[in-house]
N, C-alpha and C positions, 0 to 999 in steps of 0.2 A: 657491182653495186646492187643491183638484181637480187643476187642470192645473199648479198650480207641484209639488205629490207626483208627477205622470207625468212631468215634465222630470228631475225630480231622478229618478227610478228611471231614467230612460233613460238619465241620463250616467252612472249606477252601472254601467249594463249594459255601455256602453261602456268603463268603466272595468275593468270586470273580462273583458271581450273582452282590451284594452290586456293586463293581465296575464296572461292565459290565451294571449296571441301571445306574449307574453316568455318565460313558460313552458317554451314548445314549442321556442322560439329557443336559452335555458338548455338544453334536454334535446340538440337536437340538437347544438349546439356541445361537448355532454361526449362524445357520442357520437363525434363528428370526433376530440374532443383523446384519446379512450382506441384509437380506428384509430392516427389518425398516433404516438403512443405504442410500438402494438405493429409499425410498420411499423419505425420506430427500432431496436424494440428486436431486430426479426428482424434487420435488415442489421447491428447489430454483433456479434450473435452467428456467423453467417453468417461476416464478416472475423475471428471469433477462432477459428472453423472452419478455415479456409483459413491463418490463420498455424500453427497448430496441424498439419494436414496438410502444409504446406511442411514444419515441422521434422522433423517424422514420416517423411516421405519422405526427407529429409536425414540425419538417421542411418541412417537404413538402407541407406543406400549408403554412408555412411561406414564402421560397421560390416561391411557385406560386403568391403569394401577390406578391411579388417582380418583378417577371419576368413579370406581368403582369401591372404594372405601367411601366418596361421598355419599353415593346412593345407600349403601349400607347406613352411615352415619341418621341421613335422612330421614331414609324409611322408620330406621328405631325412633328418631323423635316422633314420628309420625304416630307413632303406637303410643306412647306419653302422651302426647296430645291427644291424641281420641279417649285415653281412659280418664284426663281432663272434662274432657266435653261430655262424657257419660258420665261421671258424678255430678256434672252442673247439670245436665240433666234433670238426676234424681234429684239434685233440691230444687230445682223448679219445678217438679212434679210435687213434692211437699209441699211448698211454697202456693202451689194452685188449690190442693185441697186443704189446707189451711184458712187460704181465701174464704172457698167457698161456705168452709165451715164457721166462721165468724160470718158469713152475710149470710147467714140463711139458720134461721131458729130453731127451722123442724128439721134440720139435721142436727139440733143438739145432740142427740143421744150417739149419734155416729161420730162427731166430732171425741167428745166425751169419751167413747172408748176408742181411738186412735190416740188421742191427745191426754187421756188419764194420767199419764207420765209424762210431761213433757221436757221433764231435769233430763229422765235416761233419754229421748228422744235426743234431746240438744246433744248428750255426750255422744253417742253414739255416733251420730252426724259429724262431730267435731273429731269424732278419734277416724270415720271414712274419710274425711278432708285430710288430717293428718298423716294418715298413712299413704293417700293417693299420692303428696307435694311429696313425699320423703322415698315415695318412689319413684316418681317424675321429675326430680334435679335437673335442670338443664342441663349442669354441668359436668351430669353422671357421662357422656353421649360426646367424646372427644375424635377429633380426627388424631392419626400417628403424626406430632407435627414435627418429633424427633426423625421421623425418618423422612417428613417430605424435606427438613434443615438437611437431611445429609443428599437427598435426592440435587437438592440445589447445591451444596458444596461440590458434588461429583460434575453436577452439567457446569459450573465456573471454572474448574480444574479443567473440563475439554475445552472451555473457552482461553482460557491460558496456555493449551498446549498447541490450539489452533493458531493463535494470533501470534506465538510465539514463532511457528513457520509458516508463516504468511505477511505481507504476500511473498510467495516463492522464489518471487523474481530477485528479491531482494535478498533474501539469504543465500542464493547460488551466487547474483553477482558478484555480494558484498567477501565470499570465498575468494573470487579472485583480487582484493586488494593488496597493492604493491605499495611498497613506501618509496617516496622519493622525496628528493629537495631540491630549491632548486639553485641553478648555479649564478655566485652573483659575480662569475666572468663574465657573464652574456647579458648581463641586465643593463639596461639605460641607463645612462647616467640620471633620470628625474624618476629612476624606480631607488625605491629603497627596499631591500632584501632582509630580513631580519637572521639574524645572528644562527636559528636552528636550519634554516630553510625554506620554512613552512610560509611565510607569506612575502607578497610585495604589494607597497605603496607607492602613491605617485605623490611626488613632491615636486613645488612650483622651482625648487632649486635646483641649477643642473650642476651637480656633482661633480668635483674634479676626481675621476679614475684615469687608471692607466687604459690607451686608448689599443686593447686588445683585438687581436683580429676577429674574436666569437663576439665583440660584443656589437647589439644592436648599436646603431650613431644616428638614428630618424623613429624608428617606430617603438611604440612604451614596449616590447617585447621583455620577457626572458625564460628561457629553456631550463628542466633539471638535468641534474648534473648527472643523472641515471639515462639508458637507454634501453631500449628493449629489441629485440629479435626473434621472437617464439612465446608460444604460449600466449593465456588470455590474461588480462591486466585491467585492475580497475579503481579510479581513481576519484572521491570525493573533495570539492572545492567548495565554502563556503564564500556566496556573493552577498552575504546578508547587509541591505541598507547600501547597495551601488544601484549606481543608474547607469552605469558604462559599464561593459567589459567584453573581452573576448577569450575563450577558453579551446582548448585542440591540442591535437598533436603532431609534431611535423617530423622531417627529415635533419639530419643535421646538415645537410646542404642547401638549408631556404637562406635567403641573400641576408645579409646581416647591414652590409653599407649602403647609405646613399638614401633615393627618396622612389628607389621602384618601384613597383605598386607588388612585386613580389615578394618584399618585406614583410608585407601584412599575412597575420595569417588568416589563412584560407583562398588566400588572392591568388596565391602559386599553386602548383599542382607538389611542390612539396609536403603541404599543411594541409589541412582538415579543424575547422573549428565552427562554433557558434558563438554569436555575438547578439549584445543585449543592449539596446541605446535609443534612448529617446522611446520605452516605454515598447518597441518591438524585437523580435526576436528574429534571427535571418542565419540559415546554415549556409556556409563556404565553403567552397574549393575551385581549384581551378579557375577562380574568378567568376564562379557561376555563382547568383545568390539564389535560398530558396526561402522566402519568406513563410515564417510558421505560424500557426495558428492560435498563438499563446500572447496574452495581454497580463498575466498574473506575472507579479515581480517575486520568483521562485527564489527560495532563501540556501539552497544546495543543489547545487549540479554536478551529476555524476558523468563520467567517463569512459565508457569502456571501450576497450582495442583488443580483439579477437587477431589473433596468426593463424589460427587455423582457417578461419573464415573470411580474413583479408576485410576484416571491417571494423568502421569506429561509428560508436554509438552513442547517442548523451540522450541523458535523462534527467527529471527532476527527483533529485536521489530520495527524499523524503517519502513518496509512493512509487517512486522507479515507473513514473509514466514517461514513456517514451518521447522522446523531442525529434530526434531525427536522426539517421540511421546512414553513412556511407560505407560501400563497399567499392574497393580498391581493387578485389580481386588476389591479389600478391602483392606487399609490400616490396618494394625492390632495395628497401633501406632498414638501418634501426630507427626506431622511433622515441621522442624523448615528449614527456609533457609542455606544451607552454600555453603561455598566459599572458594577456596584456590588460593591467587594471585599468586603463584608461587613463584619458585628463582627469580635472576636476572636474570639467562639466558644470559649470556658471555656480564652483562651491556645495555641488550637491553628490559630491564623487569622492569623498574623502577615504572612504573604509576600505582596507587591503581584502585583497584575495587573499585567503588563508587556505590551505593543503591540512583536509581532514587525517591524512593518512603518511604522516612521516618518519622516518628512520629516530633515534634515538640522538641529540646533540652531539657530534664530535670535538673534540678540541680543535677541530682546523674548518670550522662552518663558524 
């Protein structure tokens, strides 16, 4: 008895060696994946640095092109204007001894010969005003505005080609979109499935189908008729105008009969989804909830399911801001999309989940 108690302690010891290496293995591999994280995360700040400083330095040579035609533009008026204000001048200086020669008698004789002429005086005067205005035009004294129209067409063209890949998140996720549809073996009898695949309603009627082993008999669920196993996958679902719903993706071995609480998705460690009800929003799995920080009734929620990275992510696909993020680690199964539209919800739940991203109609959908 003895020596069979000192074996068994010793494969314990071993045993808990075995997990105290795995442990260490655990610690150090978060420590890798939170480095190579922040290496990530330096180089793309760094590149939004540097496109940032490009543009930065790009107006500002743009702008000095600019300001530097104005000051030119400027200046010349300036000069127009000054030889304005010297010809007013010189008739205000006429103007004064003119004055002074009508108020003052005993300068008749000086007025007299200043003023002896006074037809050529006035022409003369009139033909300096006239050539002053005819060389002072405002409108001789223009800015390039054909080249600042093209300066602006060129800066709206980078605005078009900025906005066009941006944000980034979205043009890489939206790369990985997969079409699916989905299957209406597995749909509830009070879902209706529409004829391409792309959406399901909840109707107060429970439909007579044939009572399949895949299909849900308790929970509004249903699965597409696609699964996956590799690669990144990403999927757009229009909630526009629901006040229920719950979106994810599961294994095809989450319980299908009955009233277990691992029907629901995200309840079982089969699924992975977010749910939206009663105005708040709560990610699921394994029966853990994490409620989220979001009160806005998002009008598209996106999907994504990484294999490489062993995670499912949802977003508000419209800015691809992030909702909540799990990692699985390894998938140990295929994964298929599902969806449960909800009840009615006291008549305020009417509108199907619609699938932004589906195959092409077949004749057997």
């Amino acid at each position: 008895m003895s020596e069979r108690l000192e074996k068994h302690q010793e494969s314990l010891k071993k045993q808990r060696e075995a997990v105290k290496f795995r442990l260490k293995k655990l610690a150090a591999r978060q420590s890798e994946i939170t480095k190579k994280s922040s290496v990530i995360r330096k180089n793309i700040i760094r590149k939004y640095q540097e496109i940032q400083a490009a543009l930065d330095e790009d107006l500002r040579i743009t702008l000095s092109h600019l300001e530097m035609e104005e000051r030119a533009a400027v200046a010349a008026l300036d000069g127009l204007m000054e030889r304005n204000c010297s010809l007013i001048q010189e008739i205000e200086q006429d103007l004064a001894r003119l004055g002074v020669a009508l108020d003052q008698t005993r300068a008749e004789a000086e007025a007299m010969s200043f003023f002896s002429h006074p037809e050529q005086h006035d022409m003369e005067t009139v033909d300096r005003v006239m050539d002053v205005l005819n060389r002072t035009d405002p409108s001789s004294v223009n800015l390039d505005e054909a080249k600042a129209e093209q300066i602006l067409s060129l800066t709206n063209n980078m605005l078009l080609l900025i906005s066009s890949q941006t944000p980034i998140m979205k043009k890489l996720i939206e790369s990985y979109s997969s079409e699916v549809c989905l299957d209406p073996e597995t749909s509830h009898p009070k879902l209706i499935v529409s004829h391409r695949g792309d959406s399901a309603t909840y109707t107060d009627t429970w439909q007579q189908l044939q009572d399949l082993p895949g299909r849900f008999d308790t929970t509004l669920n249903v699965i597409s008729l696609q699964s996956f196993t590799s690669g990144r996958h990403y999927w757009e679902l229009d909630v526009t105008g629901k006040t229920y719903w719950e979106l994810g993706v599961t294994y095809p071995t989450i319980p299908r009969k009955g009233t277990t609480e691992d029907c629901w998705l995200g309840r079982g460690h089969e699924s992975w989804c977010v749910e939206f009800f009663d105005g708040e929003y709560t990610a699921w799995h394994g029966g853990v909830p994490h409620q989220l920080p979001f009160t806005k009734r998002f009008r598209r929620i996106g999907i994504m399911c990484s294999f490489p990275a062993g995670s499912v992510t949802f977003l508000e696909a419209d800015k691809m801001t992030p909702l909540f993020s799990f990692c699985a680690g390894t998938f140990s199964n295929c994964l298929h999309l599902a969806l449960c539209p909800g009840h009615d919800h006291n008549g305020a739940n009417a509108k199907p989940i619609v699938i932004c991203n589906t195959p092409s109609p077949t004749s057997d959908l």
